[in-house]
C-alpha positions as CSV (number, residue, x, y, z in Angstrom):
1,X,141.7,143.8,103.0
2,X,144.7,141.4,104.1
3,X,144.2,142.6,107.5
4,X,140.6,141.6,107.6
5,X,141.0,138.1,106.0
6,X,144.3,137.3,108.7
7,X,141.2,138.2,111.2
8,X,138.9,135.9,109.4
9,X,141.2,132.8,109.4
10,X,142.6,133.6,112.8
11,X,138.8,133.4,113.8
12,X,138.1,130.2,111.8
13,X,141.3,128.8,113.2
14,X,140.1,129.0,116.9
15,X,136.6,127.6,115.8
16,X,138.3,125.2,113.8
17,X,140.7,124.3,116.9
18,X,137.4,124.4,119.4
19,X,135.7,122.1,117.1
20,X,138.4,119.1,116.6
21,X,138.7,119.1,120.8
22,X,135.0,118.5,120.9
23,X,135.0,116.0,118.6
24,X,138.4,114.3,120.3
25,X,136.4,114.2,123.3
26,X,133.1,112.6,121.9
27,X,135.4,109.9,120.2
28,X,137.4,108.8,123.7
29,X,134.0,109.0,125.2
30,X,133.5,105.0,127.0
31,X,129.2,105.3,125.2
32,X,130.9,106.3,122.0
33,X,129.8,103.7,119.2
34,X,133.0,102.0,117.1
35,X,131.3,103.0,114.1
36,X,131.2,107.0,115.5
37,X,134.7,106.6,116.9
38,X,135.6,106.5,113.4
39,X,134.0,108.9,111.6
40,X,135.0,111.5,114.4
41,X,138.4,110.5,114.6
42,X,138.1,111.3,110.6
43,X,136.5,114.4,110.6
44,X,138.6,115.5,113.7
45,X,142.1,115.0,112.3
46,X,141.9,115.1,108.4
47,X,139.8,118.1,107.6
48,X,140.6,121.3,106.0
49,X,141.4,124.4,107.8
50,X,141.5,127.8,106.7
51,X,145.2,127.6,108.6
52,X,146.2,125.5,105.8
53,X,145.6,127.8,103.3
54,X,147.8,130.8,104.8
55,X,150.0,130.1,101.5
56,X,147.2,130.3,98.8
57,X,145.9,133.1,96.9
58,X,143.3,135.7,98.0
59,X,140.7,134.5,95.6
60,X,141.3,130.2,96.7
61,X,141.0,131.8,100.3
62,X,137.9,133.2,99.6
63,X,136.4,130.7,97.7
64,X,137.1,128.4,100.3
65,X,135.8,130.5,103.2
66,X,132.7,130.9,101.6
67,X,132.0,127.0,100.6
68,X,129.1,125.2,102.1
69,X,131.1,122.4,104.0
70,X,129.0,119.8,106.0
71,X,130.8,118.6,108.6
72,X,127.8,116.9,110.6
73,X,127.7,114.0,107.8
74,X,130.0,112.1,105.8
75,X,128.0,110.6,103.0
76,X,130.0,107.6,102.0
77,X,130.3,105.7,106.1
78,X,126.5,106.6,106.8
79,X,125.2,103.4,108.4
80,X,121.7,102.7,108.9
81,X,121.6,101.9,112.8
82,X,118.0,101.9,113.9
83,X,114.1,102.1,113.1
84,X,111.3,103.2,115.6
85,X,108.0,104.6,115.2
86,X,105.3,106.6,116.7
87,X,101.6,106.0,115.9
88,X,99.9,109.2,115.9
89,X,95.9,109.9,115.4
90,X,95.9,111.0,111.8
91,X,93.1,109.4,110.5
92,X,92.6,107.0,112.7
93,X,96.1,105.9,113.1
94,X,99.0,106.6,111.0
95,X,102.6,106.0,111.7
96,X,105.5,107.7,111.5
97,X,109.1,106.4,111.2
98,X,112.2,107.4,112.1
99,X,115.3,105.7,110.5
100,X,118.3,106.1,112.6
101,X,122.4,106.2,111.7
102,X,125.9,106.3,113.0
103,X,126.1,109.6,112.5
104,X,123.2,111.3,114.4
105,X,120.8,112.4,111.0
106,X,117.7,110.6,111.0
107,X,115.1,110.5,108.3
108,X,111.5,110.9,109.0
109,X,109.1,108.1,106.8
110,X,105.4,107.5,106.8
111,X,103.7,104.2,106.8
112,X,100.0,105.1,105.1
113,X,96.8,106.0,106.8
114,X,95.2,103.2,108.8
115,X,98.2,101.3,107.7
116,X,100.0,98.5,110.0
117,X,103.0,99.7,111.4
118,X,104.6,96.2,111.1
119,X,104.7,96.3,107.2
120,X,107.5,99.0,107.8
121,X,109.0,97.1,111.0
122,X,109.9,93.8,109.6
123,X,111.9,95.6,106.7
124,X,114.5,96.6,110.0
125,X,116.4,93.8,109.2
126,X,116.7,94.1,105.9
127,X,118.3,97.8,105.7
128,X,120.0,97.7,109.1
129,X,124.0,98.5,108.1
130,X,123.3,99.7,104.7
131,X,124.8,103.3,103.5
132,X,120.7,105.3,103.9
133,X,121.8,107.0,100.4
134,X,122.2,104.2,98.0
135,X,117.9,104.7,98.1
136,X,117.3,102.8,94.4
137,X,119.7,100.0,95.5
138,X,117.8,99.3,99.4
139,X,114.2,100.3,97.5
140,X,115.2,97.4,94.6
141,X,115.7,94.6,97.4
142,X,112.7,95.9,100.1
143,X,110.0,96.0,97.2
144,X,109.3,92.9,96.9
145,X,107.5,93.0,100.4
146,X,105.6,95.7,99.0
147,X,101.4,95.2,98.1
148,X,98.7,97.1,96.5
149,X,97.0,99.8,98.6
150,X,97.9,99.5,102.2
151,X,100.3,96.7,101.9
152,X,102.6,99.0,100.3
153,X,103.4,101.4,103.4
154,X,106.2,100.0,104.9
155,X,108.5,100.0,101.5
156,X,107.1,103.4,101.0
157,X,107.6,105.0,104.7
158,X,111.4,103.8,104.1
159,X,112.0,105.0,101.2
160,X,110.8,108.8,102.3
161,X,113.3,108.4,105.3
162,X,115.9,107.4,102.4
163,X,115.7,110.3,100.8
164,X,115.4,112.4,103.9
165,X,118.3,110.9,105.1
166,X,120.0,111.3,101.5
167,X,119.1,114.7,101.9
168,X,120.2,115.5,105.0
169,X,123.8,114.3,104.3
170,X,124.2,116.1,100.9
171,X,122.9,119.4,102.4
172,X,120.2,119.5,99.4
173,X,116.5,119.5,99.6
174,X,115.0,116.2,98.2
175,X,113.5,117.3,94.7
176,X,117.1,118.3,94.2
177,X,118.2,114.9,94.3
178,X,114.7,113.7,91.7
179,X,116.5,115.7,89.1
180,X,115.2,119.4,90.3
181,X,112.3,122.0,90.7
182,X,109.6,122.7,88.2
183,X,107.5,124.6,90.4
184,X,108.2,126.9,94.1
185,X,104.9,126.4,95.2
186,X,102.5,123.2,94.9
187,X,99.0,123.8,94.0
188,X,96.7,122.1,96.7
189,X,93.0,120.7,96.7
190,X,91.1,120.6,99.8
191,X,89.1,117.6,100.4
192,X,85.4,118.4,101.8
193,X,83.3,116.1,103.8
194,X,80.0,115.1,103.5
195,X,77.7,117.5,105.8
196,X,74.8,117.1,107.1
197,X,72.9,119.9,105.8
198,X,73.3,122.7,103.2
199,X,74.7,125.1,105.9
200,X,76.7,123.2,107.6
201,X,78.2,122.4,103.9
202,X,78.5,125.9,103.1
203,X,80.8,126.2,106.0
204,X,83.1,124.0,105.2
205,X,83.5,125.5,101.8
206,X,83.7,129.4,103.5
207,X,86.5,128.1,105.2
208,X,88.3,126.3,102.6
209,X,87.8,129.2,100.3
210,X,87.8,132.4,101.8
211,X,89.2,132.2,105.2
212,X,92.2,129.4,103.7
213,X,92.7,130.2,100.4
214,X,91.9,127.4,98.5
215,X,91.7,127.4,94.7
216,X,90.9,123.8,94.3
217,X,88.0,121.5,96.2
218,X,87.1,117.7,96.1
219,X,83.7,116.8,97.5
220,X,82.1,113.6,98.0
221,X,78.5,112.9,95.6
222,X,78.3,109.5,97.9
223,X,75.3,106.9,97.6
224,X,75.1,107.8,100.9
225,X,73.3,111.5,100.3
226,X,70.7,109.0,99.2
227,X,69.9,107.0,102.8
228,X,66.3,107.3,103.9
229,X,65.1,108.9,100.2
230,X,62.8,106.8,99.2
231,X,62.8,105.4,95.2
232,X,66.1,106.6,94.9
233,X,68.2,103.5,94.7
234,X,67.3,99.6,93.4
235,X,68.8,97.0,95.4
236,X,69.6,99.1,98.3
237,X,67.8,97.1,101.1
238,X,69.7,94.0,101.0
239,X,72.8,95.6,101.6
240,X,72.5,97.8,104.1
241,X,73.7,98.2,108.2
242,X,72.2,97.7,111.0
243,X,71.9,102.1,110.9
244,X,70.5,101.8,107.1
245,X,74.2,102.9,105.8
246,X,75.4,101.7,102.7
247,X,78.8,101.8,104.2
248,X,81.8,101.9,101.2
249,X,84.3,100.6,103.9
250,X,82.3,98.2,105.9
251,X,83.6,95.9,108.5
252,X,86.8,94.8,107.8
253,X,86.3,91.3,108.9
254,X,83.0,91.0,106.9
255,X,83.7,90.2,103.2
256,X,80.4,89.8,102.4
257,X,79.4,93.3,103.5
258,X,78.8,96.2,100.9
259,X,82.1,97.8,101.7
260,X,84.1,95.0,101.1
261,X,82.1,93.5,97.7
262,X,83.7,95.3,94.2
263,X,81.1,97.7,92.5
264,X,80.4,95.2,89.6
265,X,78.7,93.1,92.2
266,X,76.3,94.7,94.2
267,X,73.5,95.0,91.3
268,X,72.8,98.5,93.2
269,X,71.0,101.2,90.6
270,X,70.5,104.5,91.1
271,X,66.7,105.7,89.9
272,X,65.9,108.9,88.1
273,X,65.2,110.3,91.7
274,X,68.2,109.5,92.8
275,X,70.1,111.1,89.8
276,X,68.0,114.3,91.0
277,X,69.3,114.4,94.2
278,X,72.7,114.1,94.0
279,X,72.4,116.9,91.0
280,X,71.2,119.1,93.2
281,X,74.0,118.6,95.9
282,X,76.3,119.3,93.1
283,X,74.8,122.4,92.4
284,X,74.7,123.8,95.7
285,X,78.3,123.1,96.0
286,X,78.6,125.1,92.3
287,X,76.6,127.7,93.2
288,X,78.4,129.0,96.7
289,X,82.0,128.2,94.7
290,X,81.1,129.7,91.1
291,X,83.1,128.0,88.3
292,X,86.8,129.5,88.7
293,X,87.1,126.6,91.2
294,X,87.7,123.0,90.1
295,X,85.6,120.8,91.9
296,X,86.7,116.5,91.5
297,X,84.4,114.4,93.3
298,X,84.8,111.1,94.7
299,X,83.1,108.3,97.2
300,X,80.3,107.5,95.3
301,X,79.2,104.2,96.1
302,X,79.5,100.7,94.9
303,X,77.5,100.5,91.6
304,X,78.8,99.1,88.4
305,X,79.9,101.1,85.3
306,X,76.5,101.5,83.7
307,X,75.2,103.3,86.9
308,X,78.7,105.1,86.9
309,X,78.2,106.5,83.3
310,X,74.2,107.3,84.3
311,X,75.7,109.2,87.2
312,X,78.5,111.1,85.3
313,X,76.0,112.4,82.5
314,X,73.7,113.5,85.3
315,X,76.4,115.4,86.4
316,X,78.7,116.7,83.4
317,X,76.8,120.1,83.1
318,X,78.6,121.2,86.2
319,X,82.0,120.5,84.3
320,X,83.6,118.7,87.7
321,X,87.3,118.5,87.4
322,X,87.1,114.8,87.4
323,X,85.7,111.5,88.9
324,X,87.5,109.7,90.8
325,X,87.7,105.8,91.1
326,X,83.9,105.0,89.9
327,X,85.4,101.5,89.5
328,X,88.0,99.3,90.9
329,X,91.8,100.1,89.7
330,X,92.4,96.8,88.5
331,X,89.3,96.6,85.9
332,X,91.1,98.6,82.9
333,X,89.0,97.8,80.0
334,X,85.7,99.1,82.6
335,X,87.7,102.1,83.2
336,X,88.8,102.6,79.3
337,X,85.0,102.1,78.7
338,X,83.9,105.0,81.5
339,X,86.5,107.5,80.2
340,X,85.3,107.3,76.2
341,X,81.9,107.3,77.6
342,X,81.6,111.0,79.6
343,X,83.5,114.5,79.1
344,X,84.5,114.7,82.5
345,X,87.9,113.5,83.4
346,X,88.7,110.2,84.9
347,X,91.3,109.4,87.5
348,X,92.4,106.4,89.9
349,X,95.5,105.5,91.1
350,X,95.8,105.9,94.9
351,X,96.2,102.1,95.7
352,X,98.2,101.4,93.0
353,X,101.7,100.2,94.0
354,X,104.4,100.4,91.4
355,X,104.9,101.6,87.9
356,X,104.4,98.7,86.4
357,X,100.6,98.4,87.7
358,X,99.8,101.9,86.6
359,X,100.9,100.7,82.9
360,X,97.7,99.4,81.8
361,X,95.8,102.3,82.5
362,X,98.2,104.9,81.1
363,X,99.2,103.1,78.3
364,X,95.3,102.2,76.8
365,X,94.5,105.9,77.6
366,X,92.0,104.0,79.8
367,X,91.9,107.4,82.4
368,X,92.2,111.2,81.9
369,X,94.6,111.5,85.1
370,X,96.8,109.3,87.1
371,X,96.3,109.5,91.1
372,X,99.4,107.9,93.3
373,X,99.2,107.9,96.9
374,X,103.3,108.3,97.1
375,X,102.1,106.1,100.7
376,X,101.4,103.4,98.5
377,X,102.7,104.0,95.1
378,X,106.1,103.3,95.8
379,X,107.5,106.6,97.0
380,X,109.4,109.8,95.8
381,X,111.3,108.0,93.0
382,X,108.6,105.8,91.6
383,X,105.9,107.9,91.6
384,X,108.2,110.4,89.7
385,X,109.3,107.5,87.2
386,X,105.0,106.6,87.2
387,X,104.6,110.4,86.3
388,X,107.0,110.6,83.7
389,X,105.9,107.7,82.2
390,X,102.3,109.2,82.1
391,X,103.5,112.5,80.8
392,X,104.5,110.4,77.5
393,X,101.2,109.5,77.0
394,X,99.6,112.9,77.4
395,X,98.1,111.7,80.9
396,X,98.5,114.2,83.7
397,X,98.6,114.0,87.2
398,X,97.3,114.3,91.0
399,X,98.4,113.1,93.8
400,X,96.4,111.8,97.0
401,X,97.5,112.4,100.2
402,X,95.6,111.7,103.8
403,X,98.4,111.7,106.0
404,X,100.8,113.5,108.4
405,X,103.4,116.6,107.0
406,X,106.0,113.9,107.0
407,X,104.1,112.4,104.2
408,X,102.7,115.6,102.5
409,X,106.1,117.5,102.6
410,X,107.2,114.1,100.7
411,X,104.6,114.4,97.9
412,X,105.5,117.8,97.8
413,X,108.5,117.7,96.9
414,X,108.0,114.7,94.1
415,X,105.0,117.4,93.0
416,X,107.9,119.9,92.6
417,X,109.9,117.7,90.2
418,X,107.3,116.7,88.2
419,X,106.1,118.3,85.2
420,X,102.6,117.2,84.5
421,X,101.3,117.6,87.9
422,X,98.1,119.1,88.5
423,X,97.1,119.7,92.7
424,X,98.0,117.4,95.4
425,X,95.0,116.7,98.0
426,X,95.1,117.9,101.4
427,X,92.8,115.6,103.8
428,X,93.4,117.4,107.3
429,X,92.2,121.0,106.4
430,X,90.1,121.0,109.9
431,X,92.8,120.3,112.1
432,X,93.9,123.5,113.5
433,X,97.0,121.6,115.3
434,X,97.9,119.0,112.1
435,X,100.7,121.2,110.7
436,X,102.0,122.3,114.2
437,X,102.9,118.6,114.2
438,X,106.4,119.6,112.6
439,X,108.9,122.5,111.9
440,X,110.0,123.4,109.1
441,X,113.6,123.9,108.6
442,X,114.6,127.3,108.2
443,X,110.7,128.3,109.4
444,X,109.3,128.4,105.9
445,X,105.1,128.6,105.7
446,X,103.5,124.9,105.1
447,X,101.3,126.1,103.5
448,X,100.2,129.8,102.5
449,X,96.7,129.9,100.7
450,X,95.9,127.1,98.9
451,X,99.4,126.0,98.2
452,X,102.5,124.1,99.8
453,X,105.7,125.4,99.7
454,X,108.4,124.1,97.9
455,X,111.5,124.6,100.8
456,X,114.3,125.8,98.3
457,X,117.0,125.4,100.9
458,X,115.9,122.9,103.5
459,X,118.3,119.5,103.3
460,X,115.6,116.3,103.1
461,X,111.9,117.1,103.4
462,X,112.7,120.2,105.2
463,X,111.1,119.4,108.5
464,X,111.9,118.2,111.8
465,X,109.6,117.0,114.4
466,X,107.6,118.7,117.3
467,X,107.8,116.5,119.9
468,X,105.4,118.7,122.2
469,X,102.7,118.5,119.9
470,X,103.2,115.2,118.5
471,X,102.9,113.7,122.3
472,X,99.6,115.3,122.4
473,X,98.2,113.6,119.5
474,X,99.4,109.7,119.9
475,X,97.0,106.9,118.8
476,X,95.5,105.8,122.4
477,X,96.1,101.9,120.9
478,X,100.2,102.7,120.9
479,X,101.7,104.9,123.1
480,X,105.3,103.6,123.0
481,X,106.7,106.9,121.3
482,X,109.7,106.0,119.3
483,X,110.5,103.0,121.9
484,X,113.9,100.3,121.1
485,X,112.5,97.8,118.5
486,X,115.4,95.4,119.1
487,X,112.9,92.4,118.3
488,X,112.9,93.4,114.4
489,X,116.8,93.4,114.1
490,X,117.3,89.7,112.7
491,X,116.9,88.6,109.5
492,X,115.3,85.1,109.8
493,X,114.8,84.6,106.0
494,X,116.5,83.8,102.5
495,X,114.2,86.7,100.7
496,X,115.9,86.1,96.9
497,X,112.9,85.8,94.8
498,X,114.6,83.4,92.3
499,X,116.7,80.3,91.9
């Protein structure tokens, strides 16, 4: 046994000797950063050997031969040293970051679907030269250029890239660093389209179902199923496009257009008609799943809480796993009034930003379920501080999710630490090439029928890039690809909030 272990450290001693030279040679290299030069001169000279320990015990040996050591990262000098971006064609346009440091391990962030990249870029200046692993203490002074909704996705993107970061340089998966693991394996919902007839409906849901594995859907029971019916809504004329849409996102420059005027003021009603037909498009959906799949629905329309109510009666005999934002987030008391109304759960959340805006709503009971977008509600942390918080109150919760993997493997690890999660939403189920968009580390499955895996191993978010297939798949707008952003470097302002 001796004989063997002199092998072992005369082996470790050569990689250990091969290894210093290389890092002696990076250090006196002329394009070698100061900051590098350091930490390699460091980690060159001063670490451990197994030659050191020629004079300790066989068990120290041992233990020490066996130890996880990570020499590509010393926690304490990591230096933020860089952002850039890529804007890929998720959804319409939804970047990715990357946060650089002086020590080669980036972290991979996410700045929300149809989100400006710029809300992530002009917080460069503002982290450049901080240590990426004190995440509460950079979060704490970047929040404050956070919004509701969309705003919030460049304080969110950077905090993911934290903890990736944080990750990375600990050696530990991310929901290790939230506290730990509930759950290996995250249950997912599928989010269906609208179709435009019964078959082509039914093959969405084949496909979810049978061929992917899916044991939770979401389905739309949109306003829109009613276009060209007529008698089936009041007040539905006046509102709509020049193709007869009642659009619910409308032109984005055009306040005064049904998309972009709150459901209390449309005076839209839905007729007894109306009620009929978006029954019976419930039903088919019932009928092809059965009833040991949860169905939620969502995108209904703008129509105010009476309508909303009218609508969720209609529909409660198909016991739907909830209804999601009938009304604006910010009108509490409407939603308190909705939720002791119906049976069917209630839920909203996903443009919330910050704990302290979900509050209100968990605190009057005034919805079933809480629904963060981590894009937009703050990030790994918060949304597990907006989940605990919710779990005190009996509220459970979902999580809603329309992004890239960079994003998703985020929630999914904030759904592993979480207790009173239920599913997270998965909006990209008919994009053969969306989860080629990364590896995983280690070459765990994404996802494996219905469900996201929980990498048990994996440092960060547990993936890494795929350049080849992310080139293929860049927004035609911005084709940069990770270019120098040396115009966001300098801080031009005084950002205390108080005097």
């Amino acid at each position: 046994m001796e004989n063997k272990l002199q092998q072992l450290i005369n082996k470790f001693k050569n990689e250990e000797k091969t290894y210093t030279d290389n890092r002696r040679a990076e250090a006196e290299h002329r394009s070698t950063s100061d900051d590098r030069r350091s930490f390699l001169k460091k980690t060159a000279i001063g670490g451990l050997g197994l030659s050191s320990f020629m004079g300790y015990s066989f068990e120290d040996t041992v233990a020490h031969t066996t130890g996880k050591v990570n020499r590509a990262s010393s926690p304490s000098e990591l230096k933020i040293t860089d952002m850039r971006y890529v804007l890929t064609d998720v959804m319409g346009g939804t970047a990715i970051i990357r946060i650089d440091t002086n020590q080669d391990i980036y972290g991979l962030g996410e700045v929300r679907d149809a989100a400006d990249v710029r809300y992530a870029l002009m917080l460069k200046s503002r982290i450049l030269g901080e240590n990426p692993c004190n995440v509460e203490k950079i979060f704490k002074s970047i929040k404050q250029f956070g919004g509701q909704s969309r705003q919030a996705g460049g304080v969110c993107a950077v905090e993911m890239a934290l903890w990736d970061l944080c990750g990375k340089a600990y050696n530990v998966p991310a929901w290790q660093l939230l506290g730990g693991r509930y759950r290996d394996m995250v249950r997912l919902y599928a989010d269906t389209p609208e179709a435009s007839s019964p078959e082509e409906q039914k093959r969405l849901i084949d496909f979810r179902v049978n061929e992917q594995g899916y044991t939770w859907l979401k389905m739309d029971v949109s306003i829109g199923e009613l276009k060209g019916k007529k008698g089936t809504v009041v007040n539905g004329k006046f509102w709509e496009d020049a193709k007869g849409n009642l659009n619910q996102w409308g032109d984005r420059r055009n306040f005064m257009s049904y998309g972009n005027t709150m459901h209390p003021f449309t005076q839209i009603q839905i007729t007894d008609k109306g009620l009929e037909v978006l029954q019976q498009v419930v039903e088919d959906v019932r009928n092809m799943v059965g009833y040991e799949i949860p169905i939620s629905t969502d995108h209904y329309g703008h129509f105010d809480l009476n309508n909303n109510i009218r609508m969720a009666k209609a529909l409660e005999k198909y016991r739907l796993a909830w209804f999601e934002d009938m009304v604006p987030w910010q009108y509490t008391e409407q939603w308190k009034t909705i939720t002791n109304s119906i049976e069917t759960p209630t839920t909203t959340g996903e443009d919330i930003y910050l704990l302290e805006n979900f509050k209100p709503l968990i605190e009057q009971r005034a919805v079933d379920i809480i629904h963060p977008d981590l894009a937009s509600s703050g990030g790994l942390l918060e949304t597990k501080r907006i989940a605990d918080y919710a779990e005190e109150f009996g509220v459970a919760m979902a999580m809603h999710q329309a992004g890239t993997p960079v994003s998703f493997m985020a929630n999914v690890h904030c759904a592993a630490a979480t207790q009173n999660f239920l599913a997270l939403e998965h909006h990209s189920v008919d994009l053969p090439w969306w989860e080629d968009l990364v590896k995983t580390v280690g070459g765990f499955k994404m996802i494996d029928k219905g469900f996201a895996t929980v990498p048990l191993t994996a440092p960060g978010l547990g993936i890494e890039l795929n350049e080849d297939v992310l080139k293929q798949h860049i927004d035609p707008r911005d084709k940069s690809y990770f270019a120098p952003t040396k115009e966001w470097d300098e801080l031009k302002s005084h950002d205390r909030t108080y005097s």
